[in-house]
C-alpha positions in Angstrom: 0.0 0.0 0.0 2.5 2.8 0.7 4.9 1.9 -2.3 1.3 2.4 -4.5 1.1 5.8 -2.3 4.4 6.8 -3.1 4.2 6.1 -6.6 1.0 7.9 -7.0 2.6 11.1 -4.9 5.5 10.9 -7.5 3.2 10.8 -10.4 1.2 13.6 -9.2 4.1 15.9 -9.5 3.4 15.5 -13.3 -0.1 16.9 -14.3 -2.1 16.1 -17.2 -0.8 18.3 -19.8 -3.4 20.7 -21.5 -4.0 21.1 -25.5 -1.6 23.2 -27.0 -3.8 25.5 -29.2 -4.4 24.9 -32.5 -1.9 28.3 -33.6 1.3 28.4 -35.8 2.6 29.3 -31.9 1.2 26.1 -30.0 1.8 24.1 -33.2 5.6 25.3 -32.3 5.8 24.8 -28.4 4.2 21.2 -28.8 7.4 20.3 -31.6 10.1 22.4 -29.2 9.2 20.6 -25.9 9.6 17.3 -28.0 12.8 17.8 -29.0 14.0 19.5 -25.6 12.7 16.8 -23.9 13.6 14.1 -26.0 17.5 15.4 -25.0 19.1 14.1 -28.0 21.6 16.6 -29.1 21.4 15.6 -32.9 17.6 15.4 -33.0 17.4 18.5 -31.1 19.9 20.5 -33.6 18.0 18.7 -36.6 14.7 20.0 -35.4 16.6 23.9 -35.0 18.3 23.8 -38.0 14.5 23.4 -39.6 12.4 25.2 -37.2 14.4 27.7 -35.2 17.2 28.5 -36.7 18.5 31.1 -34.2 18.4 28.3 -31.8 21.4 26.0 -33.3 24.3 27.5 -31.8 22.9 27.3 -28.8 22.2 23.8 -28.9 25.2 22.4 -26.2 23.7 24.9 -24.1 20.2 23.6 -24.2 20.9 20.6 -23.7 23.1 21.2 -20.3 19.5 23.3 -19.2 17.4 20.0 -20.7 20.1 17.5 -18.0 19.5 20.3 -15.5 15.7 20.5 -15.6 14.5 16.8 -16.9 12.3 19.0 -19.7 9.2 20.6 -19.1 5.6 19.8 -18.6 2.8 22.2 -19.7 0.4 23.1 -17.0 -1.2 26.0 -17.7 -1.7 27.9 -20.8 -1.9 31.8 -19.9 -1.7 33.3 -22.8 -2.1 32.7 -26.7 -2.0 33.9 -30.1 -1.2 33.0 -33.6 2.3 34.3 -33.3 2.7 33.9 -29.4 2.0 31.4 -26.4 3.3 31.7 -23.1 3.0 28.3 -20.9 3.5 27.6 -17.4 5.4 25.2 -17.2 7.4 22.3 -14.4 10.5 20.6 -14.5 10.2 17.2 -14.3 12.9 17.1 -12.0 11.5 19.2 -9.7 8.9 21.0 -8.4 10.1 24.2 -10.1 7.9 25.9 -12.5 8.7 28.5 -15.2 7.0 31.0 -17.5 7.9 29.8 -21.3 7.1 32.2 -23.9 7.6 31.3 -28.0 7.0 33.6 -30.8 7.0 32.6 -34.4 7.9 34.4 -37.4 4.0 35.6 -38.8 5.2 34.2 -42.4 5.1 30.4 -43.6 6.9 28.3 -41.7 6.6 30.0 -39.1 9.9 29.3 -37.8 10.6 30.0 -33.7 11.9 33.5 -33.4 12.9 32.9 -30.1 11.8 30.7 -26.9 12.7 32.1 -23.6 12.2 29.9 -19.2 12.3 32.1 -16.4 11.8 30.4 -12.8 8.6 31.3 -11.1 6.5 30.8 -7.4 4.6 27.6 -7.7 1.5 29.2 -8.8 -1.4 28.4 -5.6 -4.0 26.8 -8.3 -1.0 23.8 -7.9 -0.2 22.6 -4.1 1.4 20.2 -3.2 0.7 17.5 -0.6 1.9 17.3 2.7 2.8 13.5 3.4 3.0 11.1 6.3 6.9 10.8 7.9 6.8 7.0 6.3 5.0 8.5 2.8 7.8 10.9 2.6 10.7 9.1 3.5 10.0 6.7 1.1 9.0 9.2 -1.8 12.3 11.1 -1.2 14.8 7.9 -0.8 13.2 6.4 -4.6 13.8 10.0 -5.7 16.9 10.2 -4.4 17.9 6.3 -5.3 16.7 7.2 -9.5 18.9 10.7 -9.1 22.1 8.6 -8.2 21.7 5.7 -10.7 21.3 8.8 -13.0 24.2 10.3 -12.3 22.8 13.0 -11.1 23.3 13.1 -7.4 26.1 12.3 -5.2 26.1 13.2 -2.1 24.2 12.6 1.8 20.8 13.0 2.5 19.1 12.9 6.1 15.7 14.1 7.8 15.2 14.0 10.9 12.2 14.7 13.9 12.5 16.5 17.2 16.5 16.2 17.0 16.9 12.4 15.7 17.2 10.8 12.5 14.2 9.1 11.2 16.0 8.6 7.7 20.0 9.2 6.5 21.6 7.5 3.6 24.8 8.6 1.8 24.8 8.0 -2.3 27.5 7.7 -5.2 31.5 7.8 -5.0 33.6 10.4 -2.8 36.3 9.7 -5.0 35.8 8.4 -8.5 39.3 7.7 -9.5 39.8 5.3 -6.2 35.9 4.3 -6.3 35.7 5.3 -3.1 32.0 5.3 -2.1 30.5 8.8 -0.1 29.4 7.6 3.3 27.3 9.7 5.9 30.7 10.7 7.5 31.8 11.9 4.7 32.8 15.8 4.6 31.3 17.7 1.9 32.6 21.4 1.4 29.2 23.0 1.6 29.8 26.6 -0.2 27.6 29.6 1.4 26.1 27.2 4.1 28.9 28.8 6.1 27.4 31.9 6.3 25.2 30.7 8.9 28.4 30.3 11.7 29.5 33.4 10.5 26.0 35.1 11.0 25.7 32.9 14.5 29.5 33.9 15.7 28.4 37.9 14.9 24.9 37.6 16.7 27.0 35.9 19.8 29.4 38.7 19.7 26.0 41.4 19.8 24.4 39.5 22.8 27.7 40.0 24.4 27.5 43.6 24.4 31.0 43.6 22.2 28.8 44.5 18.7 25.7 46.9 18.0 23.9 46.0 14.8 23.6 49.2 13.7 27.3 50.3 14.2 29.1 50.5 10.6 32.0 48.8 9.6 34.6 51.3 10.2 33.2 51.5 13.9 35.4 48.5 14.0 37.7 48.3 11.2 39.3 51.9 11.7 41.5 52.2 9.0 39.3 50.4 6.0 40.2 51.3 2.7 36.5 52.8 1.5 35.7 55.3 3.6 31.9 55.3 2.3 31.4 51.8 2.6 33.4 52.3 6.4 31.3 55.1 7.2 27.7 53.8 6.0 27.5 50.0 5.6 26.2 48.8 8.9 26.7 45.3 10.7 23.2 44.6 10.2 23.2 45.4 6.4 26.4 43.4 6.4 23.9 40.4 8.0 20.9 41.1 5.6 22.8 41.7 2.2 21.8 45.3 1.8 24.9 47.0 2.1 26.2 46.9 -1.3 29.2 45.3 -1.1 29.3 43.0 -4.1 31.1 39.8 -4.8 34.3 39.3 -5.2 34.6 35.7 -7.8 35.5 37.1 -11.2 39.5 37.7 -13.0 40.6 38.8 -9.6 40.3 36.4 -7.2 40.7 34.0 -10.3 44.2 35.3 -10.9 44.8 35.2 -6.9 43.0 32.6 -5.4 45.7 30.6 -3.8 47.5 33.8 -2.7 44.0 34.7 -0.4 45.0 32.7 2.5 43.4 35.4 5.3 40.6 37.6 5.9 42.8 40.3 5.8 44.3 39.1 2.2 40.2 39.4 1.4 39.9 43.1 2.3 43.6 44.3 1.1 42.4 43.0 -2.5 38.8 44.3 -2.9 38.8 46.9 0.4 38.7 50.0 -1.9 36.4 49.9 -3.8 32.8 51.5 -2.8 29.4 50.5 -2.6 27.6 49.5 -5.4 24.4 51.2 -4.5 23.1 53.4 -1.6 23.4 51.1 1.6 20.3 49.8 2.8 18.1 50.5 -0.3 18.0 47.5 -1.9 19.0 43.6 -1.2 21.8 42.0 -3.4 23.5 38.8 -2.2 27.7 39.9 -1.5 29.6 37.4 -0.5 32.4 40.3 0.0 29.9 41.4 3.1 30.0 38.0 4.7 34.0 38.5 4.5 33.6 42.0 5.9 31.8 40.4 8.8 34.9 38.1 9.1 36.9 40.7 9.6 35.4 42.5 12.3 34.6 39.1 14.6 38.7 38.6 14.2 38.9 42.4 15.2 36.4 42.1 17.8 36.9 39.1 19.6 40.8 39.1 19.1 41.2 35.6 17.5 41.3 34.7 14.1 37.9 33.9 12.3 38.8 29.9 12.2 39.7 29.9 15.8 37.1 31.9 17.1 34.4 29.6 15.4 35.9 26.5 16.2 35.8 27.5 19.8 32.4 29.3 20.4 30.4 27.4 17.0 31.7 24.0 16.4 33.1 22.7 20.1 29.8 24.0 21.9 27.7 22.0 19.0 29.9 18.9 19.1 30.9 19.4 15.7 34.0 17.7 15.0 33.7 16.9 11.5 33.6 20.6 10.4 36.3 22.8 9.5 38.1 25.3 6.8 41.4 23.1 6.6 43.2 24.3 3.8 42.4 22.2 0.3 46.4 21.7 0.7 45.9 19.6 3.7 44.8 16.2 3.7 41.7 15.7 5.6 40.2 12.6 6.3 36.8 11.9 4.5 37.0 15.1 2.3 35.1 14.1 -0.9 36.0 15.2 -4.3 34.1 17.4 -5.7 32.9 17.0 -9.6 31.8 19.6 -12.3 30.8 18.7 -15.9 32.4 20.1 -18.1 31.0 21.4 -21.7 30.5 17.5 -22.9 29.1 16.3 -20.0 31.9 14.6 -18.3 32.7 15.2 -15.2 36.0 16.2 -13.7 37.5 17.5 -10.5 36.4 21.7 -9.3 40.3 21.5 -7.6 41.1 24.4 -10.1 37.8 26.4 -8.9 38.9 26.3 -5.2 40.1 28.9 -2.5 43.5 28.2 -0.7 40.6 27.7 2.3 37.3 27.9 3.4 36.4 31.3 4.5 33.7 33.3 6.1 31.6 33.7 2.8 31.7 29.9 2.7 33.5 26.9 1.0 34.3 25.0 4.3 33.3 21.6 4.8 31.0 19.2 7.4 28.5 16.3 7.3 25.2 15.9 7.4 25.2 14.6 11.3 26.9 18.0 12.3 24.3 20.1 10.1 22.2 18.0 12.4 24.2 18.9 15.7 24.1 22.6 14.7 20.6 22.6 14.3 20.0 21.2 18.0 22.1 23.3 19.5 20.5 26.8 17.2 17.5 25.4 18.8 18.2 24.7 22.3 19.9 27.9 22.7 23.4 26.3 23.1 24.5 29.2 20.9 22.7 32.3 21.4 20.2 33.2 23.7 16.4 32.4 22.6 16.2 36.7 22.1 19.1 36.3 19.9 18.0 33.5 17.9 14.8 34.7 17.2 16.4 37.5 15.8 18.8 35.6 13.9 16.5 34.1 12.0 13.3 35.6 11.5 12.8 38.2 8.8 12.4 42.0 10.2 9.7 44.1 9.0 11.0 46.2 6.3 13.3 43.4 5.1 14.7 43.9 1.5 13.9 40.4 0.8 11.0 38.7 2.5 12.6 35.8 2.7 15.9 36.4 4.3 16.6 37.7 7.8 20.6 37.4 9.0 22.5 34.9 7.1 19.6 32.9 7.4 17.0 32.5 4.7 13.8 32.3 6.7 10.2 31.8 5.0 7.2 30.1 4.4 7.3 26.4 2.5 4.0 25.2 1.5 2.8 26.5 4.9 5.3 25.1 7.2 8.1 28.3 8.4 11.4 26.9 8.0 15.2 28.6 8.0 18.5 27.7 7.0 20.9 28.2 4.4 22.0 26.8 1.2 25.5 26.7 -1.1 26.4 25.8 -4.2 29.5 26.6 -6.3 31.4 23.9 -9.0 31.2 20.8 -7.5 29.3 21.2 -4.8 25.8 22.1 -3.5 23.8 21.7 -0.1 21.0 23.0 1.8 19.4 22.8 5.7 16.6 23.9 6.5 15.1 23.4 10.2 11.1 23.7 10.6 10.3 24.5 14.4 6.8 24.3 13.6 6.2 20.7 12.9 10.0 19.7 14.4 12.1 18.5 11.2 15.6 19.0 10.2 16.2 18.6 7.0 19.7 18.3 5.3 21.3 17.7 1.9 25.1 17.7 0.8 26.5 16.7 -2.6 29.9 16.7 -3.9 28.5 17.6 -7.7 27.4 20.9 -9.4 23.8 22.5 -8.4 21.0 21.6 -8.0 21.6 18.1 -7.4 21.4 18.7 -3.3 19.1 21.5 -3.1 16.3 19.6 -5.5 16.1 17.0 -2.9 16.1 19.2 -0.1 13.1 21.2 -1.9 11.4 18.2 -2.6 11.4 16.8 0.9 10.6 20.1 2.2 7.7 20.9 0.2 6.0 18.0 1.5 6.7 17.7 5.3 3.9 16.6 7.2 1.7 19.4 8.5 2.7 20.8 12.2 
């Protein structure tokens, strides 16, 4: 009975797809989805080169977004007309769904003039359903089981209720070369997960009186280079992304990576240049902000960044599988982590990779420790229940309704739930805790996005209600 559930609860994802219309434009979308979903390269460049011309050059490019979405289903059509449809649309590989528009040329044969996806909120005329614990541990194991034997996941996967695991399983090879197989010990550099100790070690330095959230940067670090970014940028735009302090990946840190070894290396490359915008008028993820944040904890608290949240994040969680070790050093368990490259093979991210983990992210843990942090965020092991609540709940006249301080915090089919996810070449992971109903979920995988954070998603979207 529940494997006839489950099945049913996967097939459901897929709706019966509606008639195209009868229109040079719905005549189009029905032969484009065919050949995007068939994900033959050759059929798919045979059906451009006669239909959408425009479209051939592009054609190792759509088929990296075909492998990356599973092709589309048609849910809803919203709007049509002889030279135009635009579809809502799902992945089959998720429970994403997209706006596709076509337009055809008005002339004979109507050739595709261009076809254009852009990600969208599950529309509400689709929910989905909240499951039983045993209903949705096994949905999410066959999911997961079918992504690894498609070589599409490889990685750790574990849920668990009021603090323990009710489900964990580790899937596909840590090391391909020495077939060595990922386990649940396994350590998976987890990318801008680490934003959430960096965001927990700043909060524990504010309920100790040693940080205000609305002092600025230069309160702190006295002689920065930028004196409007010094002077303006506050710690809590720092927390919430709003303070206009960019990125930092690009030909720089390319052409330096292995030379950034400290936070302070961080700051002496990309400290003077200024805001990007007005600080506090807008929200635009900066991973520079979360090295800024970094800065001021080693500046405040009179340790450097590693040691202070070894000593105040990981040791009071029990977190010993979690660290920033240099990629120089050999760590036991440390997976490799894989990127395809432009055929579709994959191969190591080792030229991608900082010297070390640092306060923006690209350390490395386990899914049992994303577990142990959870507990402890929730038993107040490491900040006060004032200071946790604050941590991560979303303040009114947040930038972005859906993140509070390096912690995405919102609502998922119902259920509130925070956490954090990363994803860079090679790897990708997400947690998310839900207080409400008391799960922990948490995904790691030592391949490109989204193979982690699809799972996660899926899981999440379908806890059982509080």
């Amino acid at each position: 009975m529940l494997g006839k559930l489950v099945s049913a609860v996967l097939a459901a994802v897929l709706f019966v797809q509606p008639a195209l219309p009868d229109t040079p434009a719905g005549k189009m979308l029905g032969a484009w989805l065919a050949a995007f979903n068939g994900g033959d390269r050759d059929a798919f460049v045979r059906f451009a080169q006669a239909s959408y011309p425009s479209g051939v050059k592009n054609a190792d490019r759509t088929m990296q977004f075909r492998a990356m979405t599973g092709g589309f289903d048609v849910q809803k059509i919203e709007d049509s007309t002889p030279t135009k449809i635009t579809a809502i649309v799902q992945e089959r590989d998720s429970d994403q769904f997209g706006r596709l528009v076509l337009e055809v040329d008005a002339n004979e044969p109507h050739a595709i003039a261009s076809v254009g996806v852009r990600a969208i909120p599950r529309p509400a005329e689709f929910p989905l359903p909240h499951l039983s614990e045993g209903a949705l541990v096994t949905a999410a194991s066959q999911l997961a089981d079918k992504a690894a034997a498609d070589d599409r996941f490889a990685g750790a996967m574990l849920i668990a209720r009021n603090g323990r695991p009710v489900f964990a399983k580790a899937y596909g090879l840590a090391d391909r070369e020495r077939k060595v197989p990922n386990t649940l010990d396994t350590r998976f550099r987890v990318g801008s997960m680490d934003k959430m100790f960096t965001a927990v070690a700043t909060m524990q330095l504010v309920q100790a009186g040693k940080l205000r959230l609305t002092d600025t940067v230069g309160t702190y670090l006295t002689d920065y280079p930028n004196q409007e970014i010094a002077s303006k940028v506050t710690i809590q735009q720092l927390l919430s992304h709003t303070g206009g302090t960019g990125d930092f990946f690009g030909p720089e840190f390319s052409a330096h990576r292995l030379e950034l070894r400290t936070v302070q290396d961080y700051v002496k490359l990309y400290g003077n240049r200024a805001p990007l915008f007005e600080p506090g008028t807008k929200y635009a993820y900066s991973n520079y902000g979360f090295i800024l944040l970094g800065a001021i904890i080693e500046k405040v608290s009179g340790q450097s960044y590693y040691d202070y949240v070894d000593q105040h994040v990981f040791r009071p969680a029990a977190m010993t599988s979690t660290g920033f070790d240099p990629e120089s050093a050999a760590v036991p368990n440390r997976s490799v982590g894989y990127t395809q490259d432009d055929n579709g093979h994959w191969r190591s991210n080792a030229d991608t990779l900082p010297y070390r983990g640092i306060p923006a992210g690209g350390g490395y843990s386990t899914v049992g420790d994303f577990l142990k942090f959870a507990n402890a965020l929730e038993h107040h092991q490491l900040l006060d229940a004032k200071h946790f609540d604050l941590l991560t709940t979303v303040q009114p006249g947040a930038k972005d309704p859906d993140y509070a301080y390096g912690f995405g915090s919102s609502d998922i089919n119902g259920v509130r739930c925070f956490g954090h996810n990363g994803g860079a070449p090679g790897m990708n992971g997400d947690l998310e805790v839900c207080p409400a109903n008391g799960y922990v979920v948490v995904v790691l995988a030592n391949v490109d996005p989204p193979a982690a954070s699809r799972l996660a998603d899926f899981i999440t979207n379908r806890l059982p209600k509080p």
